[in-house]
Backbone bond lengths (Angstrom), bond angles and torsions (degrees), N, CA, C in turn:
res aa  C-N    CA-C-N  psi(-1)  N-CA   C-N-CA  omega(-1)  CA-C   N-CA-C  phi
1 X - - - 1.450 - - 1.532 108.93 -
2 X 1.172 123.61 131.17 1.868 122.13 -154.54 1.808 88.41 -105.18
3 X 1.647 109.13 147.54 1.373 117.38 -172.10 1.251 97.69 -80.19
4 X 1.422 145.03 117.76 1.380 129.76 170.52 1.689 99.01 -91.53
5 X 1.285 133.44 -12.45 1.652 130.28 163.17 1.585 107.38 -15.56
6 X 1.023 117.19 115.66 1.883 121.33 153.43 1.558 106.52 -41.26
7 X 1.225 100.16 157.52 1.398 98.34 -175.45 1.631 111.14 -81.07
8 X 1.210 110.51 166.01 1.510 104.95 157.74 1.519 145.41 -51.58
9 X 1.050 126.78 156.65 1.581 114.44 174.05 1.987 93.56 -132.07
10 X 1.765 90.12 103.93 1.528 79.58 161.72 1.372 121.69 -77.65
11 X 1.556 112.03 157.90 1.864 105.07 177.36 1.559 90.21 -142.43
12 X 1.505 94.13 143.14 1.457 133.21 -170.56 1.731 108.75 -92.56
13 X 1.391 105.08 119.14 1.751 105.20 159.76 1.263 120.17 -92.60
14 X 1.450 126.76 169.36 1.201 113.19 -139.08 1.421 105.17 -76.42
15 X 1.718 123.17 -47.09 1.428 108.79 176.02 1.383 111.46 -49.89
16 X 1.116 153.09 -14.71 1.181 140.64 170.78 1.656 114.04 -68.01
17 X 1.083 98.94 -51.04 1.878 107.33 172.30 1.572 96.57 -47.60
18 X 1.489 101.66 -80.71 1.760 105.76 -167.57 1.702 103.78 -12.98
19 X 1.408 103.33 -56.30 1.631 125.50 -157.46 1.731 104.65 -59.96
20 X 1.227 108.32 -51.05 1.456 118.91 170.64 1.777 118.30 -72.26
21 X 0.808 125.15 -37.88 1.288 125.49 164.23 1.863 135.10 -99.93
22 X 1.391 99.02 -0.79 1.616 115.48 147.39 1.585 119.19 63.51
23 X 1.798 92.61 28.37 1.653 103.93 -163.98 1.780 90.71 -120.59
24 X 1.309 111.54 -156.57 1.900 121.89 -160.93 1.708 78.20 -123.24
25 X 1.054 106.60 171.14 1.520 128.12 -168.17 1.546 116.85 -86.41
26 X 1.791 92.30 -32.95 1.976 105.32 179.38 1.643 88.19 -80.58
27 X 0.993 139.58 -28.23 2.026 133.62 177.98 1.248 103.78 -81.92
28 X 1.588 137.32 -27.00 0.961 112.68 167.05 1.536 134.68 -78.70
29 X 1.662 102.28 -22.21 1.565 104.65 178.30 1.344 98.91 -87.13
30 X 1.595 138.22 -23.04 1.307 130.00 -164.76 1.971 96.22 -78.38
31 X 1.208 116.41 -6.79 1.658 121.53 -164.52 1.809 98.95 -93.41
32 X 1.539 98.64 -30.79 1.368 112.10 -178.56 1.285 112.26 -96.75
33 X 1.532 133.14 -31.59 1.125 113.27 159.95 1.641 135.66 -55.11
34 X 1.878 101.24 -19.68 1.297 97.53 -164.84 1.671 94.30 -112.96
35 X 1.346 129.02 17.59 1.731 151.08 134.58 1.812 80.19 99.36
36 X 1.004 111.31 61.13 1.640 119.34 169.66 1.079 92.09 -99.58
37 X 1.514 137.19 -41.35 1.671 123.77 -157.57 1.705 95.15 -155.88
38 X 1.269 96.96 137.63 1.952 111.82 -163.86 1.404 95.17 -56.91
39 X 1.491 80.93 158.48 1.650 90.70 -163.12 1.858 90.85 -110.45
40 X 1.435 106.29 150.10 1.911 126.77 174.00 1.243 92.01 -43.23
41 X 1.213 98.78 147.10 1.664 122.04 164.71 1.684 98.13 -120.49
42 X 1.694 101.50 135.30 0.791 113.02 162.83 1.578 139.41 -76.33
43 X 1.876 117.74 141.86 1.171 103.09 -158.79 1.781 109.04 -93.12
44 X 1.384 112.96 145.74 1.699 98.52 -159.31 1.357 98.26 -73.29
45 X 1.484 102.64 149.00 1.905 127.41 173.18 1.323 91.24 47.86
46 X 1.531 119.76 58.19 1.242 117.46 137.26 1.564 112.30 -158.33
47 X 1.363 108.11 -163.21 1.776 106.59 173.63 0.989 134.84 -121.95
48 X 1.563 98.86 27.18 1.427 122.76 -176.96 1.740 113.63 -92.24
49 X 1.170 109.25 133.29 1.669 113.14 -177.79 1.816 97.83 -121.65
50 X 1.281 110.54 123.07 1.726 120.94 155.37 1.740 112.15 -156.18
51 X 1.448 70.87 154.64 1.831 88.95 -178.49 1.096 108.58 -69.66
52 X 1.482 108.12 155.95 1.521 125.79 147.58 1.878 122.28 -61.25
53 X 1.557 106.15 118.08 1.660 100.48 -178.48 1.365 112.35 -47.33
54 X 1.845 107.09 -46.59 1.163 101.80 -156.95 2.160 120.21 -61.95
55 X 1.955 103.17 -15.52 0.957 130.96 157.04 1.512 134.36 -21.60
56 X 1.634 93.87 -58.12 1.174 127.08 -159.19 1.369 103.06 -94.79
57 X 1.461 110.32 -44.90 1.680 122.73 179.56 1.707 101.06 -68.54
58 X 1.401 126.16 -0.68 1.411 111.07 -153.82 1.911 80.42 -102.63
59 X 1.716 94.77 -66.41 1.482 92.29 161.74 1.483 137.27 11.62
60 X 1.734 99.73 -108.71 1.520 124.41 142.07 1.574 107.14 -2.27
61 X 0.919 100.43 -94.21 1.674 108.52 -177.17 1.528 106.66 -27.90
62 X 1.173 118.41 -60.34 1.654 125.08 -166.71 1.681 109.60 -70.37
63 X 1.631 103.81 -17.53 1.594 88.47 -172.33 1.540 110.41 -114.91
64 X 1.524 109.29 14.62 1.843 131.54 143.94 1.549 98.62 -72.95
65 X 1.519 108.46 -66.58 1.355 88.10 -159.78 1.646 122.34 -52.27
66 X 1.293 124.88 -27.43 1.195 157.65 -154.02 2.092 95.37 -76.05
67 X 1.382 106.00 -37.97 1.218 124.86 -156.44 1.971 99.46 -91.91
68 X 1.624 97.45 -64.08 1.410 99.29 172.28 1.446 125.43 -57.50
């Protein structure tokens, strides 16, 4: 029987970001205030804010390529 389910969307809290992107917390919101790096989505009826991985992985990617 084949899963027709959408895939998942993992989402990242912030020590996890920090951890994946290897910066301080005031560089990461100052990167997002000025729309250098995606900004948290909020989680509904609550007060929780995290990214999308795939977000973060898109990122990453662009600031190798950027490098090589």
């Amino acid at each position: 029987m084949p899963n027709n389910a959408p895939p998942t969307e993992t989402l990242l809290r912030l020590p996890a970001v920090l951890e994946r992107v290897a910066c301080k917390k005031s560089t990461l919101y100052a990167m997002v205030a000025r729309g250098d790096f995606p900004a948290p989505h909020r989680i509904r009826n609550t007060h929780i804010s995290a990214w999308r991985a795939s977000d973060i992985d898109r990122w990453i990617a662009a600031q190798v390529e950027e490098v090589a």
